[in-house]
mmCIF file of the N, C-alpha and C atoms, coordinates in Angstrom:
data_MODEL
# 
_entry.id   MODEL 
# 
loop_
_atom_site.group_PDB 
_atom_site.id 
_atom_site.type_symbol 
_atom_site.label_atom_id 
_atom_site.label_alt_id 
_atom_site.label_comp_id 
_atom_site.label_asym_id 
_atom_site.label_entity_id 
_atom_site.label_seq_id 
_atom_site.pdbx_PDB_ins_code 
_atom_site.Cartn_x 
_atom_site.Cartn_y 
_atom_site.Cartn_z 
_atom_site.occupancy 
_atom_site.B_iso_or_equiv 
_atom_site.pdbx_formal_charge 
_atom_site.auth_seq_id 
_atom_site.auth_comp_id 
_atom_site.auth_asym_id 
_atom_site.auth_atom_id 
_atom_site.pdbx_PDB_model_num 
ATOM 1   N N  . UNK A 1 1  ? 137.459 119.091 112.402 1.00 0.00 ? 1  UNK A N  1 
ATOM 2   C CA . UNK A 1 1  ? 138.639 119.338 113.193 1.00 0.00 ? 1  UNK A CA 1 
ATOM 3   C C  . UNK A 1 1  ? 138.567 120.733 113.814 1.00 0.00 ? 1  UNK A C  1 
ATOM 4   N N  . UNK A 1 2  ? 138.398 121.777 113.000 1.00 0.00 ? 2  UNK A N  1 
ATOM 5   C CA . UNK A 1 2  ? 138.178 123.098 113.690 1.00 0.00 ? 2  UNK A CA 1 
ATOM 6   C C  . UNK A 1 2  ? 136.858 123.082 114.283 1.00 0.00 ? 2  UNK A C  1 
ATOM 7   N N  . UNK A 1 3  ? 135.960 122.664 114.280 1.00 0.00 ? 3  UNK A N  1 
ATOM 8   C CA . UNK A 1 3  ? 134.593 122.596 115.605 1.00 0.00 ? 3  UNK A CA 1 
ATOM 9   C C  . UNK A 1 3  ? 135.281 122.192 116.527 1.00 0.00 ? 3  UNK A C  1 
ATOM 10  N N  . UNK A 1 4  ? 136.265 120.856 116.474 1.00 0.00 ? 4  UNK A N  1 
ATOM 11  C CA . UNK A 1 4  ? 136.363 119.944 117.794 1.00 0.00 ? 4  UNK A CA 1 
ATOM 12  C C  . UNK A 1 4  ? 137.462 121.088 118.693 1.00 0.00 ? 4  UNK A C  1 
ATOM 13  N N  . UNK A 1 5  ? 138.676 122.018 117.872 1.00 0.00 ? 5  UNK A N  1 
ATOM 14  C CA . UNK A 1 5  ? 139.278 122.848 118.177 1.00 0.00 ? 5  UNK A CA 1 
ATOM 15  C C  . UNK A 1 5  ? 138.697 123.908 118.986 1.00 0.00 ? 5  UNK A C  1 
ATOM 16  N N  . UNK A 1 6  ? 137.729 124.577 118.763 1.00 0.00 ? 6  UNK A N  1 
ATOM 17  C CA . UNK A 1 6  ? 136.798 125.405 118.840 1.00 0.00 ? 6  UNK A CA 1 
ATOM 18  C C  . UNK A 1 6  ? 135.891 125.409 119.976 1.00 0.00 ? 6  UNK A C  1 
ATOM 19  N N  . UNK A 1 7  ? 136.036 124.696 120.179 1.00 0.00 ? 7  UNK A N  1 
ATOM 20  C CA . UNK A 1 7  ? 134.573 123.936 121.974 1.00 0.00 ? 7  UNK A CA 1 
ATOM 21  C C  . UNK A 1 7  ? 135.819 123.919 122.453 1.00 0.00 ? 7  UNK A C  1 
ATOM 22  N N  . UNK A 1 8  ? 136.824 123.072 122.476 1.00 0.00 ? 8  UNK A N  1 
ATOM 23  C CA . UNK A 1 8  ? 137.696 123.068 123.523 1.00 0.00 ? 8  UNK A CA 1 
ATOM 24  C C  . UNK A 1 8  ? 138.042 124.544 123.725 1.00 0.00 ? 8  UNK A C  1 
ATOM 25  N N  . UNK A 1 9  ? 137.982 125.588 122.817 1.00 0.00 ? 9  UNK A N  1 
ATOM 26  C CA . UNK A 1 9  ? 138.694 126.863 123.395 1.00 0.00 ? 9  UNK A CA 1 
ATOM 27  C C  . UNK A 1 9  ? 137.623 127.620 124.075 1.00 0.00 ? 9  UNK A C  1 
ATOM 28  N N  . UNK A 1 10 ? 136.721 127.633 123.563 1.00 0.00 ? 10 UNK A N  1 
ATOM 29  C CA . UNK A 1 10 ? 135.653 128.045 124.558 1.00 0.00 ? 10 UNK A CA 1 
ATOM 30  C C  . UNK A 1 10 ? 135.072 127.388 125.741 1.00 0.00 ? 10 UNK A C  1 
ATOM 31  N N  . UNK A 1 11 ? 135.495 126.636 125.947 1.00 0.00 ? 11 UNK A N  1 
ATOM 32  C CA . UNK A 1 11 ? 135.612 125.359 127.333 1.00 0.00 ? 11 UNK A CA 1 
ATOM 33  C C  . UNK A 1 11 ? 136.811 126.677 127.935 1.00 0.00 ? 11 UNK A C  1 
ATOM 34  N N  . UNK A 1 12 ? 137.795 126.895 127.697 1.00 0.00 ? 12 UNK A N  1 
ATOM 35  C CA . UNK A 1 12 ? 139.037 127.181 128.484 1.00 0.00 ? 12 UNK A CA 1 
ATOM 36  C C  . UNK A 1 12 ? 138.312 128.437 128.627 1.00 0.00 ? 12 UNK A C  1 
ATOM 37  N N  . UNK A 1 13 ? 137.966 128.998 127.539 1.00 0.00 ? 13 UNK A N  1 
ATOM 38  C CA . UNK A 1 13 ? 137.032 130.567 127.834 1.00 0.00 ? 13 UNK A CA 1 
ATOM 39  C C  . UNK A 1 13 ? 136.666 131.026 129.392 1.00 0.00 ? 13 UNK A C  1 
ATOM 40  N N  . UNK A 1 14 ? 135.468 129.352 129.260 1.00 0.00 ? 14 UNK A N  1 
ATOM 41  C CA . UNK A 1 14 ? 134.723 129.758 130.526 1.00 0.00 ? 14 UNK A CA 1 
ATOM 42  C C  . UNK A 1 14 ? 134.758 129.123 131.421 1.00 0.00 ? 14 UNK A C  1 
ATOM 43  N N  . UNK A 1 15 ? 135.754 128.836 131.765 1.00 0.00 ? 15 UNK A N  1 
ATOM 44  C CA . UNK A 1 15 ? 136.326 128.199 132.886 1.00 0.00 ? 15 UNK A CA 1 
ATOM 45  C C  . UNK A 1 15 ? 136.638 129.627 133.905 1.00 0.00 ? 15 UNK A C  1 
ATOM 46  N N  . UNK A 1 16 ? 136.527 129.286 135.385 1.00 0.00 ? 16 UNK A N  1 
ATOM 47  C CA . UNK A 1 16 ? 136.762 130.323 136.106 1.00 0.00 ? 16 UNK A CA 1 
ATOM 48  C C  . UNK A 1 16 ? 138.103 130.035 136.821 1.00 0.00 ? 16 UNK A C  1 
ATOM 49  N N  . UNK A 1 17 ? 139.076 130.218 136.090 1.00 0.00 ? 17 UNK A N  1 
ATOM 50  C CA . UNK A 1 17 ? 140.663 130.909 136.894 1.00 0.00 ? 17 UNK A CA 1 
ATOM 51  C C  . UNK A 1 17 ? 141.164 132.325 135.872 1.00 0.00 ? 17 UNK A C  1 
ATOM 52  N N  . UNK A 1 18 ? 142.053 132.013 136.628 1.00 0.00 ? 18 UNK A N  1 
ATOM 53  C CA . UNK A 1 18 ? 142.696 133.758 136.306 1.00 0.00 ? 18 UNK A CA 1 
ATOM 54  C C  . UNK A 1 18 ? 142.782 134.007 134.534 1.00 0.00 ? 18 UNK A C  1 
ATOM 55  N N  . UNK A 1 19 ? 143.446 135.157 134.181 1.00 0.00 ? 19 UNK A N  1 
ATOM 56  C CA . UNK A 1 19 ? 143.483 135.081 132.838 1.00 0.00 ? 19 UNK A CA 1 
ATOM 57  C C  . UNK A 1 19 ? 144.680 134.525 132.411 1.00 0.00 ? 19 UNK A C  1 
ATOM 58  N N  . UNK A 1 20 ? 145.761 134.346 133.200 1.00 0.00 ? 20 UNK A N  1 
ATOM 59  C CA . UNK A 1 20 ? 146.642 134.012 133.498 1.00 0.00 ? 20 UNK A CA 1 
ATOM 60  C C  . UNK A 1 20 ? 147.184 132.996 133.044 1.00 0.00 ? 20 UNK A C  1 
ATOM 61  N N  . UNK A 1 21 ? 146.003 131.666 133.978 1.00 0.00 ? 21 UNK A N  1 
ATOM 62  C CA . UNK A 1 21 ? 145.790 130.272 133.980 1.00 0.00 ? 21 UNK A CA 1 
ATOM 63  C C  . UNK A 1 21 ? 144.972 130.562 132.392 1.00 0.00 ? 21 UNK A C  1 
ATOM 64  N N  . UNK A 1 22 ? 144.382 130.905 132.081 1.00 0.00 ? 22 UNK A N  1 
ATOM 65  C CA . UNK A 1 22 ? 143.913 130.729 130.517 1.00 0.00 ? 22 UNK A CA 1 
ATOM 66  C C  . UNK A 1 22 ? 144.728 131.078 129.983 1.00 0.00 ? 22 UNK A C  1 
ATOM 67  N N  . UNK A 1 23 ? 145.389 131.709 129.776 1.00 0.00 ? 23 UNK A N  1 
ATOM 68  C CA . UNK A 1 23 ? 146.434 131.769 128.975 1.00 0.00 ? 23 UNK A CA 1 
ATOM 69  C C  . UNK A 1 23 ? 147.230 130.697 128.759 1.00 0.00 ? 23 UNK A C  1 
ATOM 70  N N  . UNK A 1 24 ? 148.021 130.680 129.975 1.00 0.00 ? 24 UNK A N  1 
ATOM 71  C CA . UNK A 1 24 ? 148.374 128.799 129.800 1.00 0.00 ? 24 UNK A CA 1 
ATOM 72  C C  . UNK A 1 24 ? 147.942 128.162 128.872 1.00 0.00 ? 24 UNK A C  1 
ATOM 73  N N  . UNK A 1 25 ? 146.881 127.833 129.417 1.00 0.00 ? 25 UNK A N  1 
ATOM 74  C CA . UNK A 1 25 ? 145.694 126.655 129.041 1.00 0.00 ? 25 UNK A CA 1 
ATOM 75  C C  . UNK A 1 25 ? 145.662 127.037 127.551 1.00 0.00 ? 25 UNK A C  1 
ATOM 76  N N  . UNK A 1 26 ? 145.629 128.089 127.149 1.00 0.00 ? 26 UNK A N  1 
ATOM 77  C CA . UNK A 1 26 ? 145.414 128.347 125.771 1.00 0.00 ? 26 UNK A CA 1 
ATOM 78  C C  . UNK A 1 26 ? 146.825 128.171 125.130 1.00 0.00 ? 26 UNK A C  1 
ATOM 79  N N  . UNK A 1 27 ? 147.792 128.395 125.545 1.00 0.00 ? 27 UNK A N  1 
ATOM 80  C CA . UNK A 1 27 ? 148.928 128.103 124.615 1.00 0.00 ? 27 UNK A CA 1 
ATOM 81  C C  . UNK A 1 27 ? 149.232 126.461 125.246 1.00 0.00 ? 27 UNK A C  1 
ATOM 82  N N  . UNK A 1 28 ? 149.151 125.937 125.873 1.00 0.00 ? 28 UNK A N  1 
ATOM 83  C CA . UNK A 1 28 ? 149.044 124.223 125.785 1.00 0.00 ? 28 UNK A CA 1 
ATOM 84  C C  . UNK A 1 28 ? 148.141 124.143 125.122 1.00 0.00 ? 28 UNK A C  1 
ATOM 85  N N  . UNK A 1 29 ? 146.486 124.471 124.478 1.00 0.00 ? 29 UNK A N  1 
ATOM 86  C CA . UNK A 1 29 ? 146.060 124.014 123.229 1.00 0.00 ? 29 UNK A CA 1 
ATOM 87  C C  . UNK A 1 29 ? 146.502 124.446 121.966 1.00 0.00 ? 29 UNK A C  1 
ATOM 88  N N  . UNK A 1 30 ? 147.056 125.652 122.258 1.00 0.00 ? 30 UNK A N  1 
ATOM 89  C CA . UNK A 1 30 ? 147.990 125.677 120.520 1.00 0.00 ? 30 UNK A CA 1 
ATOM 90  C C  . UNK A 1 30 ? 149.091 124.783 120.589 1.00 0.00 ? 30 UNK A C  1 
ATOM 91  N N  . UNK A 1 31 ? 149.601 124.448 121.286 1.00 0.00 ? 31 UNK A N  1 
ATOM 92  C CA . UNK A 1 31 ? 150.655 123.514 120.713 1.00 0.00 ? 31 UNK A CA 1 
ATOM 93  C C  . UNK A 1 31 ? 150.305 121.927 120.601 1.00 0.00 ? 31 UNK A C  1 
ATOM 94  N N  . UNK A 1 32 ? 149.179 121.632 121.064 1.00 0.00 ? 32 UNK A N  1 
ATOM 95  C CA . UNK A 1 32 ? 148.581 120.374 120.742 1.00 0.00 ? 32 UNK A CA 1 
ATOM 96  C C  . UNK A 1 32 ? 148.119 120.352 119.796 1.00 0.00 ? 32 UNK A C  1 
ATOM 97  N N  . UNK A 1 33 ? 147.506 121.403 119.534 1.00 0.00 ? 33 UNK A N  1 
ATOM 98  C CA . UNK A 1 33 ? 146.556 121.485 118.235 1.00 0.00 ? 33 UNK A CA 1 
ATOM 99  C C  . UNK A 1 33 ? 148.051 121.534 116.834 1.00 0.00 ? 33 UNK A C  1 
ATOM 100 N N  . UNK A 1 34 ? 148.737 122.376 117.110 1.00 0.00 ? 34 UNK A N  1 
ATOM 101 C CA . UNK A 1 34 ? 149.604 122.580 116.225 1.00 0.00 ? 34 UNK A CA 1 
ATOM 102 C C  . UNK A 1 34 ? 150.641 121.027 115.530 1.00 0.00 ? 34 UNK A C  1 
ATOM 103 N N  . UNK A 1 35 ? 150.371 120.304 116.985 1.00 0.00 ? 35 UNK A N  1 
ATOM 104 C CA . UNK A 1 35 ? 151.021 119.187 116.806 1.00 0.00 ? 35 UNK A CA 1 
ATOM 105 C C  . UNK A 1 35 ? 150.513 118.287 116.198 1.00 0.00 ? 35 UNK A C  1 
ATOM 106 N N  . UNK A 1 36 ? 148.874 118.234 116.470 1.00 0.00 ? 36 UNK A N  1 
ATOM 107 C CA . UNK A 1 36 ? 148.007 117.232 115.754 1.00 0.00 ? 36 UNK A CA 1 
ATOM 108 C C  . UNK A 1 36 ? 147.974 117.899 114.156 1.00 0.00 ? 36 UNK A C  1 
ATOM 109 N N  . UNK A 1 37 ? 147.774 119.007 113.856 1.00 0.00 ? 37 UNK A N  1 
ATOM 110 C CA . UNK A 1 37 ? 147.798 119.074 112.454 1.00 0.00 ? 37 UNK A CA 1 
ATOM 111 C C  . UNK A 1 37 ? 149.376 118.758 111.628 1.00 0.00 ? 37 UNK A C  1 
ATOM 112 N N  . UNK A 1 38 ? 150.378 119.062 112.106 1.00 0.00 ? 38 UNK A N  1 
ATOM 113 C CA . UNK A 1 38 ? 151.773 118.653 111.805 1.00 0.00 ? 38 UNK A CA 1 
ATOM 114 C C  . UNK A 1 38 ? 151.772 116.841 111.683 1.00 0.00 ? 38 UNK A C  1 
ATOM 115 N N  . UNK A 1 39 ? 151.181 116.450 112.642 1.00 0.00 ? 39 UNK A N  1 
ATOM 116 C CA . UNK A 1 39 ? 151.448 115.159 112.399 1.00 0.00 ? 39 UNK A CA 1 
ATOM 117 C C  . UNK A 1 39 ? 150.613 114.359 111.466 1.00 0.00 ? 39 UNK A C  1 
ATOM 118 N N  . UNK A 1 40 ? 149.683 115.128 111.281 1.00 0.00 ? 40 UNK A N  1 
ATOM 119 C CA . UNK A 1 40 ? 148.609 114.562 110.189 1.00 0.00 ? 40 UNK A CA 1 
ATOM 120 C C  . UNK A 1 40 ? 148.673 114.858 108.895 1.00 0.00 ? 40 UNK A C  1 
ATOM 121 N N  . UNK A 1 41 ? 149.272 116.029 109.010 1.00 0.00 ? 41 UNK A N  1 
ATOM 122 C CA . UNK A 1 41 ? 149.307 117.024 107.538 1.00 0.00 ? 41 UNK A CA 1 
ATOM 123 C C  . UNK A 1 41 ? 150.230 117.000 106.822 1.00 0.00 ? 41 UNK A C  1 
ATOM 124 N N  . UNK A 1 42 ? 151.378 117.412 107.917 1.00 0.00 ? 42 UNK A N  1 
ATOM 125 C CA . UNK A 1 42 ? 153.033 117.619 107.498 1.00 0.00 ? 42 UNK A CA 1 
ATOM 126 C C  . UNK A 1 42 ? 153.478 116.300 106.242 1.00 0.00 ? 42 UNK A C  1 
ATOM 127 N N  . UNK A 1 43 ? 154.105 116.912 105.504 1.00 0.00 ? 43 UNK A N  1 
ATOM 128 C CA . UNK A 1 43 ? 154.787 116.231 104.245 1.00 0.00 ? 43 UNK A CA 1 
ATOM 129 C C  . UNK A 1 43 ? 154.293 114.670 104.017 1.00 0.00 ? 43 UNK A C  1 
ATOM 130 N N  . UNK A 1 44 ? 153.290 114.782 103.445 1.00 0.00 ? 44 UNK A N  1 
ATOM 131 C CA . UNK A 1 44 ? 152.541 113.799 102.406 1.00 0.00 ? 44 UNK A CA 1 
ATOM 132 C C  . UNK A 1 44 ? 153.091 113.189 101.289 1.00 0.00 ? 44 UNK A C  1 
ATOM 133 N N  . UNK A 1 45 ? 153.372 112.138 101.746 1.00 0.00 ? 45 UNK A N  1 
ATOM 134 C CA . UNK A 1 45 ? 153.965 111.367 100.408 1.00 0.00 ? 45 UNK A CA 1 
ATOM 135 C C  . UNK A 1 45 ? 153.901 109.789 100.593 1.00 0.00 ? 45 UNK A C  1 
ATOM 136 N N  . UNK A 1 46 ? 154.376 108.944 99.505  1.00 0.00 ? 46 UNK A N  1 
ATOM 137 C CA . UNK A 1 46 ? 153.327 107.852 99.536  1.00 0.00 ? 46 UNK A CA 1 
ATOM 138 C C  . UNK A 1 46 ? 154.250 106.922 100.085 1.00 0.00 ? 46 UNK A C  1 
ATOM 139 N N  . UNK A 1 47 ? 155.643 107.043 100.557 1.00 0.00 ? 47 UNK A N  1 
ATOM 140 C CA . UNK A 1 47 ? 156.604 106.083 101.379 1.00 0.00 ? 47 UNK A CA 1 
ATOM 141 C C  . UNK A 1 47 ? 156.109 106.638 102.607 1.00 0.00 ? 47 UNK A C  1 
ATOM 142 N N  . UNK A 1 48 ? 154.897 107.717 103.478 1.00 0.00 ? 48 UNK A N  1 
ATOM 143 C CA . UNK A 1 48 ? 154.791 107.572 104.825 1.00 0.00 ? 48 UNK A CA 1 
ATOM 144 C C  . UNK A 1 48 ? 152.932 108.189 104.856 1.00 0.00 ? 48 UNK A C  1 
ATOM 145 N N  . UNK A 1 49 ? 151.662 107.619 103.543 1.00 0.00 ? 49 UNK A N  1 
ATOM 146 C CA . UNK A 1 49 ? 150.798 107.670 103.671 1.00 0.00 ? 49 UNK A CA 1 
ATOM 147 C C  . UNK A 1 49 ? 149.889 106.930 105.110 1.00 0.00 ? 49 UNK A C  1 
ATOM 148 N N  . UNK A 1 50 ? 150.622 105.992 104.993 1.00 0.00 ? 50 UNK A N  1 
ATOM 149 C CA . UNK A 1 50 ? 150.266 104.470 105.905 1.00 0.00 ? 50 UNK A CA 1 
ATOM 150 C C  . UNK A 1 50 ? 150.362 105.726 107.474 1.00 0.00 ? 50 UNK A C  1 
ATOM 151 N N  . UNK A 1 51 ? 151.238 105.810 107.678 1.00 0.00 ? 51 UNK A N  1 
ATOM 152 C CA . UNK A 1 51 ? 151.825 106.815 109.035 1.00 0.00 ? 51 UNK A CA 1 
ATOM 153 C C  . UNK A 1 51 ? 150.618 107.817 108.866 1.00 0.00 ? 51 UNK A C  1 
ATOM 154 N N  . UNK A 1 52 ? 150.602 108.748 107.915 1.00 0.00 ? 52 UNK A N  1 
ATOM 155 C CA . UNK A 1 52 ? 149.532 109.604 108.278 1.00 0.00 ? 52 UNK A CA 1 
ATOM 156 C C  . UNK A 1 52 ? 148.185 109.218 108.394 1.00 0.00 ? 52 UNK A C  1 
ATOM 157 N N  . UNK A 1 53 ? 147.880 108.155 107.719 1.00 0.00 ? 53 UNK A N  1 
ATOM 158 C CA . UNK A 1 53 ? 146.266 107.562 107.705 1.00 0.00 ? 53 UNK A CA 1 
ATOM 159 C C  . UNK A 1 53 ? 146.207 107.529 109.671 1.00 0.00 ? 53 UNK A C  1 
ATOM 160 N N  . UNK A 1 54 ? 147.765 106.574 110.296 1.00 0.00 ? 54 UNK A N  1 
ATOM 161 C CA . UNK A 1 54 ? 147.655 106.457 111.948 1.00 0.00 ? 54 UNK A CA 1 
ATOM 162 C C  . UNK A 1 54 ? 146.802 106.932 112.189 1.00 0.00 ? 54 UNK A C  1 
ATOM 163 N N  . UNK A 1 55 ? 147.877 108.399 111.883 1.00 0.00 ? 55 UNK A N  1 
ATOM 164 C CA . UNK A 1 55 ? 147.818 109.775 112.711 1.00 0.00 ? 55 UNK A CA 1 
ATOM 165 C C  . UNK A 1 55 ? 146.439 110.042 112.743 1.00 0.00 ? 55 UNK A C  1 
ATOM 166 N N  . UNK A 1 56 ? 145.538 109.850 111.541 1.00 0.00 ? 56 UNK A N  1 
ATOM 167 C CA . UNK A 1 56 ? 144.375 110.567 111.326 1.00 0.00 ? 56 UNK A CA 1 
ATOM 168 C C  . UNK A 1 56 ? 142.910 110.292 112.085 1.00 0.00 ? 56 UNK A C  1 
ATOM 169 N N  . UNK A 1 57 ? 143.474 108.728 112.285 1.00 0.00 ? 57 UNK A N  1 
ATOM 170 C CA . UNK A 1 57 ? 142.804 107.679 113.017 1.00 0.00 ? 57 UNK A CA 1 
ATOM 171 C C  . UNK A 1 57 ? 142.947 108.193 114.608 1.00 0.00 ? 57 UNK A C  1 
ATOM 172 N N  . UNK A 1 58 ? 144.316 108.198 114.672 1.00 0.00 ? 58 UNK A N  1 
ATOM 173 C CA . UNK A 1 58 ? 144.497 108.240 116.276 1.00 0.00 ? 58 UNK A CA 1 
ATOM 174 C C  . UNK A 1 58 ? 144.062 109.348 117.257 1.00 0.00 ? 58 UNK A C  1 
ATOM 175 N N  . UNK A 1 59 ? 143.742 110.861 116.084 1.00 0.00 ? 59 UNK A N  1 
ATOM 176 C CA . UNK A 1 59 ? 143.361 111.871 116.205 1.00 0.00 ? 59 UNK A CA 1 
ATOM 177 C C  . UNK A 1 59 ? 141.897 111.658 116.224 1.00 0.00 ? 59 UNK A C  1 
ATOM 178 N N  . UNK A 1 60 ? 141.206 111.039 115.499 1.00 0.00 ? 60 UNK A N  1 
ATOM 179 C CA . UNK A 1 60 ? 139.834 110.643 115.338 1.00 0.00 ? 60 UNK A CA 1 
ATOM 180 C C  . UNK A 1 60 ? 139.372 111.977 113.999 1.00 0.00 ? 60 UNK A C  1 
ATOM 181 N N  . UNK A 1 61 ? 140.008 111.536 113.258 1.00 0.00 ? 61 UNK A N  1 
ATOM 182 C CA . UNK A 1 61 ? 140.206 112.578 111.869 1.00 0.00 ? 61 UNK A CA 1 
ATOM 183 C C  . UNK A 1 61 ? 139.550 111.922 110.752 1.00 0.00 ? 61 UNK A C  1 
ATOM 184 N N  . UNK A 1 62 ? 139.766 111.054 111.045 1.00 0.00 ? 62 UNK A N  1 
ATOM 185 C CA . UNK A 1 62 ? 139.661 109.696 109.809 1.00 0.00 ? 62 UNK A CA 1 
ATOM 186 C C  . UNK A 1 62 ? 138.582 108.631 110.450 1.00 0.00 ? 62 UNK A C  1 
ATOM 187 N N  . UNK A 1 63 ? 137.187 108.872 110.785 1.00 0.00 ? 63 UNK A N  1 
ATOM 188 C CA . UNK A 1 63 ? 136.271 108.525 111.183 1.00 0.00 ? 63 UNK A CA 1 
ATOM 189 C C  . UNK A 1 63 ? 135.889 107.055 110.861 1.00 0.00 ? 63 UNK A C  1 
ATOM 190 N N  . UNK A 1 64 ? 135.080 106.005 111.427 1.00 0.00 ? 64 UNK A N  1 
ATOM 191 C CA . UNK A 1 64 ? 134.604 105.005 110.724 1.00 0.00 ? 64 UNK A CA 1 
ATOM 192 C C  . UNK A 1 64 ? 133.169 105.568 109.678 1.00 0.00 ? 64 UNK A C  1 
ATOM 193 N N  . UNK A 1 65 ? 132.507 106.211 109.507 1.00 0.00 ? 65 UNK A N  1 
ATOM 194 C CA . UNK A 1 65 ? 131.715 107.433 108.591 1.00 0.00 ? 65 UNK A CA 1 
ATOM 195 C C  . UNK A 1 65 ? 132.639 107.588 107.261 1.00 0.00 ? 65 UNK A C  1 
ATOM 196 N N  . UNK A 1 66 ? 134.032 107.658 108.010 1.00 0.00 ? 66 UNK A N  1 
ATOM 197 C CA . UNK A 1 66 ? 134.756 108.376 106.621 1.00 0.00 ? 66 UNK A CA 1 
ATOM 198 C C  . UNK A 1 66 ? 134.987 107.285 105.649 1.00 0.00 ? 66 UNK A C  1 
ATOM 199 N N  . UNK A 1 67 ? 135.910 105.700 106.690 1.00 0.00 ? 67 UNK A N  1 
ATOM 200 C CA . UNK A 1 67 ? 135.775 104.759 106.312 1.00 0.00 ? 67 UNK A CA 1 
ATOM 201 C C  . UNK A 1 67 ? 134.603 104.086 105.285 1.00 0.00 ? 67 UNK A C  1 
ATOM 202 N N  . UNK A 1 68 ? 133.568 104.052 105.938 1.00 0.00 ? 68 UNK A N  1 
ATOM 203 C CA . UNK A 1 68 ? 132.505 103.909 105.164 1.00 0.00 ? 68 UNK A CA 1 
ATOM 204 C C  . UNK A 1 68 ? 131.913 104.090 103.728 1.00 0.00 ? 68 UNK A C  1 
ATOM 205 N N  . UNK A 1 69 ? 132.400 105.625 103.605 1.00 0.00 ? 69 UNK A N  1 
ATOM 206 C CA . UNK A 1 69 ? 132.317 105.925 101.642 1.00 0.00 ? 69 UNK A CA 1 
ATOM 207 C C  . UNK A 1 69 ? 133.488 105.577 100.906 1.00 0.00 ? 69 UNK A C  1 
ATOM 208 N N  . UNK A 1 70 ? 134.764 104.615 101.427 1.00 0.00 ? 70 UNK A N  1 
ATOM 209 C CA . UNK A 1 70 ? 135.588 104.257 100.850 1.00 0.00 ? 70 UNK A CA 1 
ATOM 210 C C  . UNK A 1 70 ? 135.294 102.767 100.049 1.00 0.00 ? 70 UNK A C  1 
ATOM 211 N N  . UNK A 1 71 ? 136.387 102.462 99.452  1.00 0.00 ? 71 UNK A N  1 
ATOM 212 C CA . UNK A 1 71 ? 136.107 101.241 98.407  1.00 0.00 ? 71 UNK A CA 1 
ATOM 213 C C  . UNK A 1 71 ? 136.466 99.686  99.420  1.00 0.00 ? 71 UNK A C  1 
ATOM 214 N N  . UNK A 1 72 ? 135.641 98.683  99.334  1.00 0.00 ? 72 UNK A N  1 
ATOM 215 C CA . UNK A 1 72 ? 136.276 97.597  100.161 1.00 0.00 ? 72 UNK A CA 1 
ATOM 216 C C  . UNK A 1 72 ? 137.640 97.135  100.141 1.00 0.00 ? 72 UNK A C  1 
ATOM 217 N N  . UNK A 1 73 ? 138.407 97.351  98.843  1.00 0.00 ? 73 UNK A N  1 
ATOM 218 C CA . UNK A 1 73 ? 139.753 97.632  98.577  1.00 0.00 ? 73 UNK A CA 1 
ATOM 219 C C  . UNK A 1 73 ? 140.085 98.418  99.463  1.00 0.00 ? 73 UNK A C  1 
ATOM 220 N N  . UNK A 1 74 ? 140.059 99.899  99.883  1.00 0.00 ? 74 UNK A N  1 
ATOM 221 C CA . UNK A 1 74 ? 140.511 100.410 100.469 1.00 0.00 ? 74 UNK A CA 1 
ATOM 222 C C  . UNK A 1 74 ? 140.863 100.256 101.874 1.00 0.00 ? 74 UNK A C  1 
ATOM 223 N N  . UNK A 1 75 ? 139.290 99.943  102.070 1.00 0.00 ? 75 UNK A N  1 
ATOM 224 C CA . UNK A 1 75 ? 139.170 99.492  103.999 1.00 0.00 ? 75 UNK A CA 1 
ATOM 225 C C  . UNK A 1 75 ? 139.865 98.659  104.100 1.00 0.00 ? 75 UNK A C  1 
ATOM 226 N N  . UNK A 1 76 ? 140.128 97.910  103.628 1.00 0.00 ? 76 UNK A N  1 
ATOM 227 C CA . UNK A 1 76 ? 140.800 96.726  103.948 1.00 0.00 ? 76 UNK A CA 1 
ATOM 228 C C  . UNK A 1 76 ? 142.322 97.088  103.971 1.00 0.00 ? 76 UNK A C  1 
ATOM 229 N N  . UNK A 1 77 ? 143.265 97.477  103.046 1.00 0.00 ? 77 UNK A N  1 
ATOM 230 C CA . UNK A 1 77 ? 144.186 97.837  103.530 1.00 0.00 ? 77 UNK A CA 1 
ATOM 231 C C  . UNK A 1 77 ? 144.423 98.639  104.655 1.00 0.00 ? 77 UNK A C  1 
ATOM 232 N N  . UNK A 1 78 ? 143.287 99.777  104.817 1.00 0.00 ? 78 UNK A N  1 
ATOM 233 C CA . UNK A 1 78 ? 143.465 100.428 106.123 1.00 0.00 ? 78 UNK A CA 1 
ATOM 234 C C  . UNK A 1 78 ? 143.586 99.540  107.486 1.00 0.00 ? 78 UNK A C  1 
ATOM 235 N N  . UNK A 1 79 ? 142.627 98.709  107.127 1.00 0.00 ? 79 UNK A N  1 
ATOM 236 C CA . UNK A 1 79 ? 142.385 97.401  108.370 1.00 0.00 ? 79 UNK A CA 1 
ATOM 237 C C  . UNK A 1 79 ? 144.000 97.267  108.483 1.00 0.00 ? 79 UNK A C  1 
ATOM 238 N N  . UNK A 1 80 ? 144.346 96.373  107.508 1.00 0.00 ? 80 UNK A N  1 
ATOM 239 C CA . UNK A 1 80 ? 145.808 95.764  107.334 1.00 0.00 ? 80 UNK A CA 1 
ATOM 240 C C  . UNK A 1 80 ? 146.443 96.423  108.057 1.00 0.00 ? 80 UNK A C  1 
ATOM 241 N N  . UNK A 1 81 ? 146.747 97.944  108.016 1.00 0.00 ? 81 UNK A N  1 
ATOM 242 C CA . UNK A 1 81 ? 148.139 98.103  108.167 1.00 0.00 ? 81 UNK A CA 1 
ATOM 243 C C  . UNK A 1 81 ? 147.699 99.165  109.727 1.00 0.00 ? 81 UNK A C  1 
ATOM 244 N N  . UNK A 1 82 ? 146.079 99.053  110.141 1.00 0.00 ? 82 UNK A N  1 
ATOM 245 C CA . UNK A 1 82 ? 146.403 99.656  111.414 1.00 0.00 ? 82 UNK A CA 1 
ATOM 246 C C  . UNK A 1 82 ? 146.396 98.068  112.675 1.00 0.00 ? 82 UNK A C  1 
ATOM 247 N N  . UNK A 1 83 ? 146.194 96.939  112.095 1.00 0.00 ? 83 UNK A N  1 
ATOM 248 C CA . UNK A 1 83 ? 146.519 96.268  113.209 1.00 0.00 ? 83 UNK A CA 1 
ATOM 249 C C  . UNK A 1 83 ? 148.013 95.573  113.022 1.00 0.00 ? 83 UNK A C  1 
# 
């Protein structure tokens, strides 16, 4: 998550507009970024696990890789409850 954070800010780095326009650009990625970890992170508990697994997915947090070292029990509920 912080690599994928990290290229994008140095993408905005070297981009050629003002410092101005980076600036911008840089506080629209803190608040995306801020939003994706809030929505992934923020208050964990097991009446809204299902919701954060989404989130983690929808972010691309929660990889099919990650999937992979889990239990077939597991995947499978994940299956379940993201379609």
């Amino acid at each position: 998550m912080t690599k994928k954070f990290h290229i994008e800010l140095i993408d905005i780095e070297l981009q050629d507009v003002s410092e101005h326009e980076k600036y911008l650009k840089l506080y629209k990625h803190i608040e995306k970024s801020d939003k994706i970890v809030g929505d992934c992170f923020n208050d964990w508990r097991r009446s809204n696990i299902w919701l954060k697994i989404q989130f983690l997915r929808k972010y691309d947090l929660l990889t099919n890789a990650h999937l992979d070292q889990m239990s077939d029990g597991v995947r499978a509920l994940i299956e379940h409850y993201q379609s």
